[in-house]
C-alpha positions in Angstrom: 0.0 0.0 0.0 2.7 2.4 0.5 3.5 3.2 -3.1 -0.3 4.0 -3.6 -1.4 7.5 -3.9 -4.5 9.2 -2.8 -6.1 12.5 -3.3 -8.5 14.2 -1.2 -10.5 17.6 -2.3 -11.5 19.4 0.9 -9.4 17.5 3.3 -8.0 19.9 6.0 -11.5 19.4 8.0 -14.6 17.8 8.3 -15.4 14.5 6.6 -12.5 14.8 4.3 -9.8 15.2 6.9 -11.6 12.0 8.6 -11.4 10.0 5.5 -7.3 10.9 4.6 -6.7 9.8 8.6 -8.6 6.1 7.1 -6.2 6.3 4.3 -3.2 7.2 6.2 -3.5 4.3 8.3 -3.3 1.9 5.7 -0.4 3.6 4.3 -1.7 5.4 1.6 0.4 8.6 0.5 -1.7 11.9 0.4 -2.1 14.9 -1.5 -4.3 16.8 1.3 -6.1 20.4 -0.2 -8.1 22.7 1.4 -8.8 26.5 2.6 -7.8 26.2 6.1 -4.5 28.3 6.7 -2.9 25.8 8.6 -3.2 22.8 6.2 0.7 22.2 5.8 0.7 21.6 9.4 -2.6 19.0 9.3 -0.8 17.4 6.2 2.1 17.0 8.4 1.0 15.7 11.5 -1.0 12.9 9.4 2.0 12.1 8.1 4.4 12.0 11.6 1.5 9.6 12.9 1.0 7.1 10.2 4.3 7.2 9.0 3.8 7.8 5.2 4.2 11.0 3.0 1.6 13.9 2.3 1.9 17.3 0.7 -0.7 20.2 1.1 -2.0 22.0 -2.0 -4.6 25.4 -1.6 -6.1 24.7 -4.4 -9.2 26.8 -5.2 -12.0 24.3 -6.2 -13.5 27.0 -8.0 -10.3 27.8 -10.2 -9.5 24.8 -12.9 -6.1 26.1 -13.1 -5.2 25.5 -9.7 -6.5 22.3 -9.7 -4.8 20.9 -13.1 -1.7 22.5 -10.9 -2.6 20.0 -7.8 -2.9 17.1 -9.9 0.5 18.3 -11.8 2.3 18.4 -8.4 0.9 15.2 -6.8 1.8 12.8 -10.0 5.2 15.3 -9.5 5.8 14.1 -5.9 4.6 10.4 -6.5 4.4 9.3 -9.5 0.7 9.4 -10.2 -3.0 9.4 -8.5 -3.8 6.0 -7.6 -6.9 7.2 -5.8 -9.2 10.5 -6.3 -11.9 11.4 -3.7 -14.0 14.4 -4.7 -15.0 15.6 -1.3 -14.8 19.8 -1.7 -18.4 20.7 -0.7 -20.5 23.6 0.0 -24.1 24.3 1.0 -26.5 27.3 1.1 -30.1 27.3 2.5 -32.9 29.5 0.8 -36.0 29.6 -0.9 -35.8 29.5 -4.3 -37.6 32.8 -5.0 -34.5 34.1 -3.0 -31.4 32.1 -4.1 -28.6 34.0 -5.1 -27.3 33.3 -8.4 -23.9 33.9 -6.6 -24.4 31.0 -4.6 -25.9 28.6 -6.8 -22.9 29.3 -9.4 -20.2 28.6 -6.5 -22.3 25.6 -5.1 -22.5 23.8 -8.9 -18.7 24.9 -9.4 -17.0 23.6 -5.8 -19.6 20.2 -5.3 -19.8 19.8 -9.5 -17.8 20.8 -12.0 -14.3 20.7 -9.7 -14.7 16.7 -10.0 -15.0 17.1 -13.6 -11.7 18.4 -13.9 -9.9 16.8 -11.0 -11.5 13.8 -12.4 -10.3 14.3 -16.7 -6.3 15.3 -14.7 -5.8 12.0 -13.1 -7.5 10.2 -15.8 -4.5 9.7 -18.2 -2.3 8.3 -16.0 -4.7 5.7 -14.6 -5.3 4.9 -18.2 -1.9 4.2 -18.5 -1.5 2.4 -15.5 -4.5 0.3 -15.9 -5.5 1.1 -12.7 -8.0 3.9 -11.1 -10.7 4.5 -8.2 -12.7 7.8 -8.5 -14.3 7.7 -5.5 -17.2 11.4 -5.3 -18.7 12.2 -2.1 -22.1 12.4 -3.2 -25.0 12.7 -0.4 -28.7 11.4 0.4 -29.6 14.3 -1.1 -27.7 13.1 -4.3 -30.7 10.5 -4.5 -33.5 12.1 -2.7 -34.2 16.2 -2.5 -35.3 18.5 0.4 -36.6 21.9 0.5 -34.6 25.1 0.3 -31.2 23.5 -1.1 -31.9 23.6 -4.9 -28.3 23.8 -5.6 -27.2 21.2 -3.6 -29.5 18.7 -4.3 -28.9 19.9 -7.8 -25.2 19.3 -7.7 -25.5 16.4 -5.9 -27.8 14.4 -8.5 -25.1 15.6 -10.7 -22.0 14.0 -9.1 -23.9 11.0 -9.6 -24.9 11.1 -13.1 -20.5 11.9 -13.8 -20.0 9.1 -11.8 -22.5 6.7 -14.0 -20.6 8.1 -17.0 -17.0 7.6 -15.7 -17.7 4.0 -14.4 -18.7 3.0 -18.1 -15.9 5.2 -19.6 -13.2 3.3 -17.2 -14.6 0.0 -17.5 -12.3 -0.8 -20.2 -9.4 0.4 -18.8 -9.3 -0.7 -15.1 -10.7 2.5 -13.7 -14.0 2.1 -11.2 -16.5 5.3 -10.1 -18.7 4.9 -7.1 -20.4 7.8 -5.3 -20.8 7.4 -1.8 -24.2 8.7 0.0 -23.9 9.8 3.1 -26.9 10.9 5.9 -26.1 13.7 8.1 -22.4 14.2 9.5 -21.4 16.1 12.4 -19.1 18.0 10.5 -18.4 21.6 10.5 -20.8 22.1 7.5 -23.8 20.5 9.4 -22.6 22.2 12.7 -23.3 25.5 11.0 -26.7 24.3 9.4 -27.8 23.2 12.8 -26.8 26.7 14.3 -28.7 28.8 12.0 -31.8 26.5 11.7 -31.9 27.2 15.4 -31.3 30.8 15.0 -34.4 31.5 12.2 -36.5 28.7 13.8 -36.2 29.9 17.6 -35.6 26.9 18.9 -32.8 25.1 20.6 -29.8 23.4 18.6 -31.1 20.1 20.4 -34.1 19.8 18.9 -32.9 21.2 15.4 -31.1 17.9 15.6 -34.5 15.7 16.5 -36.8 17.5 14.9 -35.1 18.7 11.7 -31.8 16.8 11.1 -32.1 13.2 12.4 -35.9 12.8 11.7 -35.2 11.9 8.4 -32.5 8.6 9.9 -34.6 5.7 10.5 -31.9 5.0 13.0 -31.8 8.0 15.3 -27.8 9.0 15.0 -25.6 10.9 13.1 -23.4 8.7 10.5 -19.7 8.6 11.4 -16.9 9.9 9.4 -15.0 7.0 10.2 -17.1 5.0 8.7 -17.5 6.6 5.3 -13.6 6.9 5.1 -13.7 2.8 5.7 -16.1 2.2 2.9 -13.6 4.7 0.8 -10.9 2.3 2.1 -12.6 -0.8 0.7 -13.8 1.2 -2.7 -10.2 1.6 -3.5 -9.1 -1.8 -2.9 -8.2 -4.0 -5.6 -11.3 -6.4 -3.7 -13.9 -3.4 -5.1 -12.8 -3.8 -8.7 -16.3 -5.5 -9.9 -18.1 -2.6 -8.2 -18.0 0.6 -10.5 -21.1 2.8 -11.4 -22.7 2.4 -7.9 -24.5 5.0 -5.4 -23.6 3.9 -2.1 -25.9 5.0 0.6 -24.7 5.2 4.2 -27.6 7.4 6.0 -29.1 5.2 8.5 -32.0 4.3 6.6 -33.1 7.8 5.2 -33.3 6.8 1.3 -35.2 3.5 2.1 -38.4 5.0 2.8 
């Protein structure tokens, strides 16, 4: 495992930074990316721990430049992307008849069209290699919708329709696509959903999480990062190569109803 290669979009926090600690431990090298100002250090202490090599990128998601430039680096460093997880996400909560067209362009650029083209600059050299996993963090609402998130729900559906058509592009060259579905994560994304649902609703952050988060789990709990960045794990192995195409829910339940 320690001559494999991942990349993570959005890994400096949240799910992402929970899924390149899954990775790490099984001695997968990492190109981390991310905002956060002290990403160089998170790539770095992830790599003291699990004893492997990383290197940080700042990537803008929004900038295809910048992310050719990741992928450039990354194959630099190691000698190719094994593994791509498209994890970069972002989320705004409005009405329709009062969405900015601002945030609907970022939300379809960041969640959408960045896996597109992190997605065509590994995809030559895992050609050539024979050997690929594209791996997007899709989302329950990637296969079911709810109000006041049309561009996230939007984008979502999206990442799994360019997963569909990169699973039957790689099939003949040993490159799988799987989109993974989570539920609701505690991560700092759904932290701030939670405080501002509060806010306009009046009510406490408590019973945001009953009444409007978790009432759509069948089993009453948030999913755990750890456990989407072990399905990732098992995605990537050679074991997954006969999977390719799929939507992978892991939200207690929610899209069986």
């Amino acid at each position: 495992m320690k001559s494999k290669t991942v990349l993570i979009t959005g890994s400096t926090s949240g799910l992402g930074l929970a899924i390149a600690i899954e990775f790490a431990k099984a001695g997968y090298n990492i190109v981390f990316n991310g905002l956060e100002k002290d990403g160089p250090e998170i790539a770095a202490t992830v790599a003291r721990e699990n004893n492997v090599s990383t290197f940080y990128s700042p990537a803008d998601m929004l900038k295809p430049s910048e992310i050719e430039a990741m992928v450039k680096e990354g194959k630099s460093k190691f000698g190719g992307i094994d593994v791509l997880i498209n994890n970069a996400g972002i989320q705004y909560v409005s009405p329709i008849e009062d969405f900015p067209a601002e945030k609907w362009n970022d939300i379809i650029g960041v969640n959408l069209t960045a896996a597109f083209h992190t997605s065509k600059a590994v995809w030559q050299t895992m050609k050539e290699k024979k050997f690929g996993r594209i791996i997007n963090i899709s989302s329950a609402h990637g296969l079911t919708a709810s109000e006041y998130k049309a561009a996230y729900v939007a984008s979502k559906h999206g990442l799994i329709g360019l997963t569909k058509v990169l699973a039957l592009e790689g099939a003949v060259v040993g490159i799988t696509a799987n989109a993974i579905c989570p539920g609701y994560v505690k991560t700092p994304l759904v932290e701030k959903q939670i405080a501002e649902q509060a806010k306009s609703h009046h009510i406490p952050e408590e019973e945001v999480i009953r009444k409007i988060m978790l009432v759509k789990h069948p089993v009453k709990e948030f999913v755990s990062a750890a456990s989407i960045g072990a399905l990732a794990l098992f995605l990537a192995s050679e074991t997954a190569s006969m999977i390719t195409g799929a939507s992978i829910p892991i939200d207690g339940g929610w899209t069986a109803q």
